[in-house]
N, C-alpha and C positions, 0 to 999 in steps of 0.2 A: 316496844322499848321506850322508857320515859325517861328524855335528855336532861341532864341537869340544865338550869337556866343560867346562861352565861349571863355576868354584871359587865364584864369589859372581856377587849379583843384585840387584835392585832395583825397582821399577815406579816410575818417577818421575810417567809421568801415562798416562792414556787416554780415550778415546773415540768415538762412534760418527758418523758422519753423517748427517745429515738427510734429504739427497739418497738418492731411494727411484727407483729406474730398475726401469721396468714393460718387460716384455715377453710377449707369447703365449705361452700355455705352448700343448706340441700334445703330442699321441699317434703311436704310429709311421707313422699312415696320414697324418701329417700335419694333421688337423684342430683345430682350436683349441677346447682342452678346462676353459681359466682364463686364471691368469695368474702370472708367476713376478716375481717382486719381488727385487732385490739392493741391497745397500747393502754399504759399507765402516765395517771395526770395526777400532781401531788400541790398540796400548798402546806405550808409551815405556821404554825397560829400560836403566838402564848397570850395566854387570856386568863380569867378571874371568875371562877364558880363560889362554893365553898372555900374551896382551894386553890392553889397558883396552878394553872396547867401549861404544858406546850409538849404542841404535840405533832405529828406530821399526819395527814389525814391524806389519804390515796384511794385513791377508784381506778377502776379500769373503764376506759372507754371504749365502743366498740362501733365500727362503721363496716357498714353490708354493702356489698355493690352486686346488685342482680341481676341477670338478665332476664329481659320480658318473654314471656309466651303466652299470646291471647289470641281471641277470634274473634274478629268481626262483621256484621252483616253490614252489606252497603251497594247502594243504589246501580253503582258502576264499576268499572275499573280504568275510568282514566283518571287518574293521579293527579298530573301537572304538577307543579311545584308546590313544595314543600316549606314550610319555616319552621324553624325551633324559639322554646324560650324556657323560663327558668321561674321555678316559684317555691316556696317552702311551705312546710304542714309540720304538723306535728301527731305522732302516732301514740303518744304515750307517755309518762312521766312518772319515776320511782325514787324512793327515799333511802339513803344510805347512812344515817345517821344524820349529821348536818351539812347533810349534801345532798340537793335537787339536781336529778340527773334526767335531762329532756331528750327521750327520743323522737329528734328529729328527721325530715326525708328535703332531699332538695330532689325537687319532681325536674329531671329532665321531657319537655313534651314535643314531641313530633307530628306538627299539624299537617295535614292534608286537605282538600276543598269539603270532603265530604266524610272526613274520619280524622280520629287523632288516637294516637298512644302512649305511655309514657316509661321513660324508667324511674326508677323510684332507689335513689342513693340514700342507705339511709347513714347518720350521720349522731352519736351525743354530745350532750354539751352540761358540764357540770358544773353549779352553782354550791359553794359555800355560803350560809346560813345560819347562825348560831345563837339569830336574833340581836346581835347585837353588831357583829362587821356580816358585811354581805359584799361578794365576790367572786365573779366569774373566774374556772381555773381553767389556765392552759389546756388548749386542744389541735392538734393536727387539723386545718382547712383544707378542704378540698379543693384541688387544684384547677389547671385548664379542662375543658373538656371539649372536644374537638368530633365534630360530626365527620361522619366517613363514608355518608351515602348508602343507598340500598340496589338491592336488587330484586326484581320480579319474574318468579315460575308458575307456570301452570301444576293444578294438581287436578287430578281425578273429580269429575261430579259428583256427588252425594245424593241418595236419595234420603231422606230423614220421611220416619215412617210409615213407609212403603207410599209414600204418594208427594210429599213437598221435595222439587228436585232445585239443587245448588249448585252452581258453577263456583272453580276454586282457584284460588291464584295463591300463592305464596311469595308473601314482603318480608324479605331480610334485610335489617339495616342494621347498620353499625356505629359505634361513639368507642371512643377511648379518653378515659380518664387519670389528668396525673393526681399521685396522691404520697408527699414526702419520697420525692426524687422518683417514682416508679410509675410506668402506663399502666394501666387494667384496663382491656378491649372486652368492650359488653356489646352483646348481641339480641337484639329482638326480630324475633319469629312470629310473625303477624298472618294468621291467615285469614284471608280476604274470602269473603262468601256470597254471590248473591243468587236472590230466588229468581227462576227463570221460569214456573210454573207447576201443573202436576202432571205426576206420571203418567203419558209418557210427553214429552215436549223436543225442542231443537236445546242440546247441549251445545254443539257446534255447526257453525258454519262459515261458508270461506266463498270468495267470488273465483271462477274459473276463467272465463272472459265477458266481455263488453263491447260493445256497437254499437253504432248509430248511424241509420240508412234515413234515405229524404228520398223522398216523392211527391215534388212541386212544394208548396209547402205543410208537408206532412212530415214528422220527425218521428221513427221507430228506434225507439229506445230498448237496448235487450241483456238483460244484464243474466247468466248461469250462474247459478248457486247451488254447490252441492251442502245438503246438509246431515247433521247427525243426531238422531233422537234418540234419548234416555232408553227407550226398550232395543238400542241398538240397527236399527234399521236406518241404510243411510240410502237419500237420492239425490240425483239432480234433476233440477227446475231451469226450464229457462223464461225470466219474466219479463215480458214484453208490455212496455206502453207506449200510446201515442200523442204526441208532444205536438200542439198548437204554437204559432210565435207568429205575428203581426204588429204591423204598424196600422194604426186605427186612422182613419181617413176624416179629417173634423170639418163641420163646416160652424165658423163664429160668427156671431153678430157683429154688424157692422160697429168701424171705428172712426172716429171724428179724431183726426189730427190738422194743427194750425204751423202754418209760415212752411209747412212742404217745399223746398226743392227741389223735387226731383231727384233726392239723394239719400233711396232706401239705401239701408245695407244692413247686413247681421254686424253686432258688435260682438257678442258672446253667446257659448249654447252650450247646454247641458245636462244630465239627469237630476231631478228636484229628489231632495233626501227623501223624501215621504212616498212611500211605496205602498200600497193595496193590494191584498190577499182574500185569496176566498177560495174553500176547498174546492175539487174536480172531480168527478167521480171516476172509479178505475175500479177494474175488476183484476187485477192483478194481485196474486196473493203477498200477506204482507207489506204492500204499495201504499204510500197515501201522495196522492199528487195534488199539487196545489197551483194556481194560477196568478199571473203576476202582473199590478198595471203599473207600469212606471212612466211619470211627466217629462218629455224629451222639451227641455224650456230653448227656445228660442229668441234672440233678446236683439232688437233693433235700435236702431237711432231715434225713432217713434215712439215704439210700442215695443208688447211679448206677448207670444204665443207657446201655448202646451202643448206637443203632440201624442198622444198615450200609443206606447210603447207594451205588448201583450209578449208575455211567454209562460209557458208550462215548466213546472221543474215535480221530478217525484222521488220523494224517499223509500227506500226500502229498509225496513227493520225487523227482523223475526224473533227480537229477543236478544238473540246475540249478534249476530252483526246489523250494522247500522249506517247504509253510505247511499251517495245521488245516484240517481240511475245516473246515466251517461248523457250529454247530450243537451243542448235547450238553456243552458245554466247562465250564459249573459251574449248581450250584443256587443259584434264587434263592426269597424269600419263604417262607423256613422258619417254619413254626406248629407250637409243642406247644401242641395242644390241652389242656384241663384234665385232670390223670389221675384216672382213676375209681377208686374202691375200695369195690366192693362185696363186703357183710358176707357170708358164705355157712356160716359155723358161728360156735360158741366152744366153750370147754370150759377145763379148768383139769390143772394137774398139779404134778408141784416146785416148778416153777420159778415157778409163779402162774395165774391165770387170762390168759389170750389169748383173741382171734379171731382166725379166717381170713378172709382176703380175698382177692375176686379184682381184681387189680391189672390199669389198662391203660392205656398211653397214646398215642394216636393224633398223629402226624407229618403232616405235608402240606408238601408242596414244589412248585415249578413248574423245568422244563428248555423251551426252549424254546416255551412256551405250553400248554404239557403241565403239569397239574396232576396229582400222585403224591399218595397217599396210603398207611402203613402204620404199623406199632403194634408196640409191645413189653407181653409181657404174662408175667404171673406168678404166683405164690401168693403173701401173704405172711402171717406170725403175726406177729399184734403183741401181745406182753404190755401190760399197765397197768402 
């Protein structure tokens, strides 16, 4: 259709109506998936073609609110927290005469650590144009919209064909949206998929109990796990490893301190942040145990000394579950004993008279109910 060309223009009035007409919104299969809302938006124009015009120019606008249904693959299923935010796109754009009618979407999106979803409001906005006035015309805004949290169920495994198997959760969360005085509660149905392997593998499993037995210091670590594999066959295991935990016994080089007293003492002690790992071998299925050195800092009116601090710790992960064996996990009840300094010569030189001493300080810890004991020990010359 070819518009005449407006020479002048005007907006003398406009407005929108109240009257908000609902209907079904569906999907191609026909199912009702929202709801689609229309109204009428009007503006009043007298202008100059050939001719004197005025005329009242109306459209009907129309805004969708859907709810989501999608699936996605993902690493995990621990969630943790969630945030939302808010963005717009635009889907499309159609001509009514001398009116640009923008279909727009304000993207609600529902981020998680390791997935995101969105709803998708879609929303027009109509522009008068007649080349010579240009004019945005009234339109109902979309109001609050208010998050309302989810929930999460288990669903059935999947095998996708005949050999990729999936574990399934289903995320239902919910928003409610005001729009010209009224809520509309949208719902998305998110199902959660991840790969666990091929057929046949562990869909489920679950811990029954746990132990932890000591013999001097030896830690038997024993955790049962009944599991459940894709071809349906279920057992329990019970996986045993044995857990190492010492205090490393050091001997340092000698130390030269000056103006000595006679008045060692500990002013502070404790584990230094930087910790060392290095895997362990286990034969346990599923296990991987790893070993652990941490610096027990001991800190004098002198001087500091490290005492290395050993323990085992082992995970168990078969896919689907994933937790410590039991056992070994930290020390507790750390004692520095009082440090000894026995005198064992003197003599003098340059620098002054000194003694030697022989320096030691004995450590004690407990892992579980396992009492450790070991020492750091040394020379040291103390001038006067």
């Amino acid at each position: 259709e070819v518009l005449p060309e407006v020479i002048e223009s005007e907006v003398l009035d406009e407005g929108v109506e109240d009257e908000i007409i609902e209907t079904p919104s569906t999907n191609p299969e026909g199912t009702n998936v929202g709801t689609e809302l229309s109204y009428k938006s009007w503006i009043m124009v007298k202008g100059q073609t050939r001719a004197a015009f005025e005329e009242r120019v109306e459209v009907t606008l129309t805004n969708v609110f859907n709810n989501t249904d999608t699936t996605l693959v993902v690493d995990n299923f621990e969630l943790g927290e969630y945030t939302t935010s808010l963005s717009h796109k635009v889907r499309k754009t159609r001509e009514e005469g001398f009116v640009d009618i923008v279909d727009s979407i304000l993207v609600y999106t529902v981020s998680f650590e390791n997935f995101s979803f969105d709803y998708e409001l879609d929303y027009e906005v109509a522009t008068y144009d007649d080349g010579y006035t240009k004019q945005l015309m009234p339109y109902h805004q979309i109001g609050t919209i208010k998050d309302k949290g989810y929930k999460l169920e288990d669903l059935e495994f999947i095998i996708e064909g005949g050999c990729y198997v999936y574990i399934r959760k289903l995320l239902t969360h919910a928003i409610s949206v005001e729009f010209q005085g009224k809520t509309y509660d949208l719902t998305a149905k998110v199902e959660l998929r991840r790969f666990v392997g091929s057929h046949p593998c562990v869909v489920n499993s679950e811990p029954l109990s746990s132990t932890v037995t000591t013999t001097g210091e030896i830690i038997e670590s024993k955790l049962v796990v009944r599991r459940t594999w894709s071809d349906g066959k279920v057992e329990e295991e019970p996986i045993v490893c044995y857990f190492g935990a010492y205090i490393e016994c050091e001997n340092y080089d000698y130390k030269v301190i000056r103006g000595y007293q006679n008045d060692l003492a500990i002013v502070s002690s404790g584990f230094s942040l930087d910790v060392v790992s290095e895997p362990r071998a286990t034969e346990a299925n599923f296990v991987t145990c790893t070993r652990y050195y941490q610096k027990w800092c001991v800190n004098y009116n002198y001087f500091d000394i490290a005492i290395n601090f050993i323990h085992d710790e082992a995970v168990y992960d078969d896919g689907i579950l994933k937790c410590y064996m039991p056992g070994a996990t930290q020390f507790t009840d750390i004692v520095n004993a009082t440090p000894e300094m026995r005198a064992i010569g003197s003599s003098q030189d340059d620098d002054g008279t000194y003694t030697v001493y022989q320096f030691k300080q004995d450590v004690s810890a407990k892992v579980d109910g396992v009492t450790l004991t070991g020492w750091g020990a040394m020379e040291i010359v103390a001038y006067e």
